[in-house]
N, C-alpha and C positions, 0 to 999 in steps of 0.2 A: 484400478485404484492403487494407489502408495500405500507401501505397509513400510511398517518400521524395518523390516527385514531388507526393504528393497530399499531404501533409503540409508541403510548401515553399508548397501554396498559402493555407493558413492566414496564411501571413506578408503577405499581399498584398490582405486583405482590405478592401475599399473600404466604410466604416460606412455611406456613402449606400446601400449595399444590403442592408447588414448589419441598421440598425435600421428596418424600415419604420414607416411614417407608424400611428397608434394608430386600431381600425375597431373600437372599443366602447364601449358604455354599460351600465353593469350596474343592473337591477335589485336593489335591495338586500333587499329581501324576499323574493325568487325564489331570489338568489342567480343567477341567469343571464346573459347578456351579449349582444347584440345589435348587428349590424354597422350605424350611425348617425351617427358621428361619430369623424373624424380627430383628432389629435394627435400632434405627433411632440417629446418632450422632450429625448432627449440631442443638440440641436444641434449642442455640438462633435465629434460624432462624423464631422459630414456634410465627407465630399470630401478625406479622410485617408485615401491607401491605401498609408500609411508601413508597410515589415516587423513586422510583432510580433513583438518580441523577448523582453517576461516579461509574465509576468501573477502579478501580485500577489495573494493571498487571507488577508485580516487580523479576525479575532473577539476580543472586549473577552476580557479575565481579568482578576485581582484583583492579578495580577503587572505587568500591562499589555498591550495587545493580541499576539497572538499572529499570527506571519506565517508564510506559506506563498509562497515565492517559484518559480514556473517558468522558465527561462530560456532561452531557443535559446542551442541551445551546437552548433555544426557544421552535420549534417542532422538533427541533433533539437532534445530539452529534456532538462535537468535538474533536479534539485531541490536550491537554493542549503544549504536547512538541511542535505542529507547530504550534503553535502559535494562537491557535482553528482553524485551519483547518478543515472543514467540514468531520464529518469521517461517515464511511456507516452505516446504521441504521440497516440494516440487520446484518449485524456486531454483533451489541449489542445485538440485539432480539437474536439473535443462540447462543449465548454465553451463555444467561440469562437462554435457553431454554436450554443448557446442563446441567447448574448446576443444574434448577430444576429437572432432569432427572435424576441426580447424586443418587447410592443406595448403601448405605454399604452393604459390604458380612461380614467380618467378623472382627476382633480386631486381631493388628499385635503387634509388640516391642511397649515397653515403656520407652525402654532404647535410650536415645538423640546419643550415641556412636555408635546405629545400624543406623541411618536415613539415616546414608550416602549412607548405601546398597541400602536402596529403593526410591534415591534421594530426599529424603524430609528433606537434615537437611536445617538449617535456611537463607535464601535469604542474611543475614545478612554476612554471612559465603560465602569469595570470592571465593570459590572451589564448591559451593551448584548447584547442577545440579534441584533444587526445582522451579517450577513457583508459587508463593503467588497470589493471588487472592483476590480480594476484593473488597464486593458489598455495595456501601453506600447510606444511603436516611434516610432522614427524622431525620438527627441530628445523627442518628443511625450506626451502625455497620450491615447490612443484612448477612455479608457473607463474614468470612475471615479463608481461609485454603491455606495450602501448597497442592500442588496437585507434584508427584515424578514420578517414572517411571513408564510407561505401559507395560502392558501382555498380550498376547495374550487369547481370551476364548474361548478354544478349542468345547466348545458345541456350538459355534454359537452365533450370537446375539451381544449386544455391546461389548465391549473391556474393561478389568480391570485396575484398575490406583492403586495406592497405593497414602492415604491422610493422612493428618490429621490436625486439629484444629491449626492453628497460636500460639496460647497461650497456647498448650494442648500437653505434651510428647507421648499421646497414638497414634499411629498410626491404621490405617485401610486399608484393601482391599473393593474399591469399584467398583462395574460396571457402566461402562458410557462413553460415547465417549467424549470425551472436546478435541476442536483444540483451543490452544492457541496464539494469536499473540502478542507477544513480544516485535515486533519493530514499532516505531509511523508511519511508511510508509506501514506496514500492515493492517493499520485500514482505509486507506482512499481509493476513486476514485484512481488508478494508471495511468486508460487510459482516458486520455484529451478527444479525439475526433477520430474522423476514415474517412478523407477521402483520397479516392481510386486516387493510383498514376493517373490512365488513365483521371482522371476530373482536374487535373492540364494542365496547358496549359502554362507556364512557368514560369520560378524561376528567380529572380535576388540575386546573392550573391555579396556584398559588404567587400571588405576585410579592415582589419583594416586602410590599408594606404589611404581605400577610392575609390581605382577601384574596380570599378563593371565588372559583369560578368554575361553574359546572360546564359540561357539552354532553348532548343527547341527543340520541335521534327523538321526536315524539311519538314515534311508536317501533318495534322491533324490526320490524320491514318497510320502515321510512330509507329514505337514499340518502338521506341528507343530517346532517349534525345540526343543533340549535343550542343556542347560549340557554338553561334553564334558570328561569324567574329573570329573563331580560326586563331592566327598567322600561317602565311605561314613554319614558321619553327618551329615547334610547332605540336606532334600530344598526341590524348588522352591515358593516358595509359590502359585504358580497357573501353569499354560502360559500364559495370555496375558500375564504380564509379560515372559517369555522372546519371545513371537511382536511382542508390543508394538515391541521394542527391531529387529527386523528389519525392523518393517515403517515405519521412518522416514522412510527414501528415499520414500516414497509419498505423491508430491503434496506434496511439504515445503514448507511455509511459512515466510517470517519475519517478523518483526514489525517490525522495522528493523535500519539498517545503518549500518556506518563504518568509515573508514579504517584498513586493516591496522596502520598505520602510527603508529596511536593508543594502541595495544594491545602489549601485552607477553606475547609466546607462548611460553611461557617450558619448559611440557612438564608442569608442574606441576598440574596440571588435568586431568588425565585426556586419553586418544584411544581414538576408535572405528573402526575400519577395516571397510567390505562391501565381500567378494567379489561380484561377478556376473556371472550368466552371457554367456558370450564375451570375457570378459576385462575387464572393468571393474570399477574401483575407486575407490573414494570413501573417504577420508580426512578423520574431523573432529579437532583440537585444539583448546583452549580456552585464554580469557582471562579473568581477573575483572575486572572494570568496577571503576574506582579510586575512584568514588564508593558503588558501593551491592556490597559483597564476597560477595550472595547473587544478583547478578547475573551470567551468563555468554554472552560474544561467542563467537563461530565463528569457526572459518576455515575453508574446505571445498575440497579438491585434488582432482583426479578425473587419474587414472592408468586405463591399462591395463597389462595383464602380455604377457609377450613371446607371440605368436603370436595375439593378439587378434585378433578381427574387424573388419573395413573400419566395419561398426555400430556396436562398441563405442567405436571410436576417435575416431569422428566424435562419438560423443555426446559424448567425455569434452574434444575441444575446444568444444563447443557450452558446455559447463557453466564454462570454465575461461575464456573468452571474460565470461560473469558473474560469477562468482565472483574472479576474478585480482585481488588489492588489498584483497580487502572482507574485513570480520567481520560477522555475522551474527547479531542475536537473535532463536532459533528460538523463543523461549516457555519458559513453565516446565517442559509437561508434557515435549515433544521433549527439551528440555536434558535432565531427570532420565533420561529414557530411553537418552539417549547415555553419559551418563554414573556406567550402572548399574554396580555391583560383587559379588565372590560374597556378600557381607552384606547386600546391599540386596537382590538375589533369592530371596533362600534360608531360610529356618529350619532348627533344630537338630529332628534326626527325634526322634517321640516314643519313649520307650523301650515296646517291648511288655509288660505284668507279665506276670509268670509264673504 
């Protein structure tokens, strides 16, 4: 497990030991690589062991390159496009721990015309299939290359990538595994919280006009959820869109996140309220996104009710601790589920003929 301690030493990484000296030749028929010969390319990386403060991750588009910034912000990171959204620490250690693991094999074109073959022309360049990279601290520059396509290494062992130096036409074959994430929803917590449909014990959804709508099982140890006091002419169109709608809490996800504070919570949106068992409560309301009106943000409150459990209560600051500030985009299908209504679950029952 990551402690903040082990995480603090990310910042203090010294490149002389970070990027070792390059111990390949590859075979290009074989596709294999062979320890023969040294090389070591990002020089300035050597004898810098300034904090790492962000690390930069920038891919071409037709808009213009697209950035993913990380930041030490306390005893973590965050991620600048949401807004410093708390992003995974481990994240940043494995990233840091690829590049210093990064080994030249051998020296490729130097011609800017070839880059495109081995995806590294310039991020700059809206066609550039290149991920740029960049490691900063301490005032300083740690670590800025284009990283292009990968290849398989048919001897086994990590995987080839084709680099080179930001500022520098020479390309290189290097070996090293690098997973890069690209999109600012890649760097953070996705899953909110995880509880199990079967500890709900019932949901109220509120639809926009303001009725409510119960769901229950009709008895403790029933499987199944039911609409309670479902109209007589009225029946559900399948149990699992009713069991769907309970079992939300499970494993929730979201796609991305932003400031409560962006958002207009205004009531007008529908709310979904689970009960569960030991006293825990979860509370969604909603907002429309002011750009796109078939879009909706979250805001998610986690309560207990009076005489709850030491369990419950701890969970509901566990969640409240994440959730406190934020909205929420859970997806289309979650949203539609939270914000089911008796007309969206239900059909007109057939009349029986006589």
């Amino acid at each position: 497990m990551l402690t903040q301690r082990t995480v603090g030493y990310l910042g203090t990484i010294t490149l002389a030991v970070s990027i070792a000296a390059a111990v390949a030749v590859i075979d290009r028929n074989a596709g294999t690589v062979s320890s023969d010969r040294a090389e070591t390319v990002f020089t300035e990386l050597d004898d810098l062991g300034a904090k790492v403060e962000i690390l930069r991750i920038s891919k071409g588009s037709t808009a213009g390159p697209k950035t993913v910034t990380v930041k030490r912000k306390g005893d973590g990171w965050v991620v600048s496009e949401l807004s410093d959204y708390p992003a995974r620490s481990d994240f940043a250690r494995k990233l840091l721990f690829e590049l210093a693991a990064l080994k030249t094999v051998e020296p490729k074109t130097k011609d800017p015309a070839r880059h495109g073959r081995l995806e590294l022309a310039t991020v700059e360049d809206k066609a550039s299939k290149a991920m740029r990279v960049e490691v900063i601290g301490g005032g300083k520059t740690l670590f800025d290359a284009h990283l292009g396509r990968k290849r398989p290494n048919l001897a086994g062992g990590s995987s080839l990538i084709y680099v080179r130096r930001t500022t520098d036409d020479q390309t290189w074959l290097a070996q090293g595994d690098i997973d890069l994430n690209d999109r600012p929803a890649q760097w953070v917590e996705t899953k909110l919280f995880d509880v199990s449909s079967k500890s709900v014990t019932k949901v109220t959804l509120t639809s926009p006009a303001g009725k409510a709508m119960v769901l229950q099982r009709d008895t403790p140890d029933a499987r199944h959820f039911n609409i309670v006091d479902e109209p007589s002419d009225r029946e559900i169109r399948n149990l699992s869109v009713v069991d769907n709608v309970a079992s939300v809490p499970t494993r929730l996800l979201m796609e991305s996140v932003r400031p409560l504070s962006e958002l207009d919570f205004d009531g007008n949106f529908g709310k979904a309220v689970f009960e569960v068992k030991g006293g825990l409560v979860l509370t969604f309301d909603f907002a429309v996104d002011e750009k796109n009106e078939k879009r909706f943000w979250a805001r998610i409150v986690a309560n207990t009710t009076e005489g709850a459990t030491d369990k419950a209560r701890t969970f509901a600051e566990t969640i409240t601790k994440t959730t406190a500030g934020w909205a929420y985009d859970l997806g289309g299908i979650q949203t539609e589920r939270l914000r089911e209504t008796l007309e969206s679950m239900t059909v007109e029952k057939k009349k029986k003929s006589s």
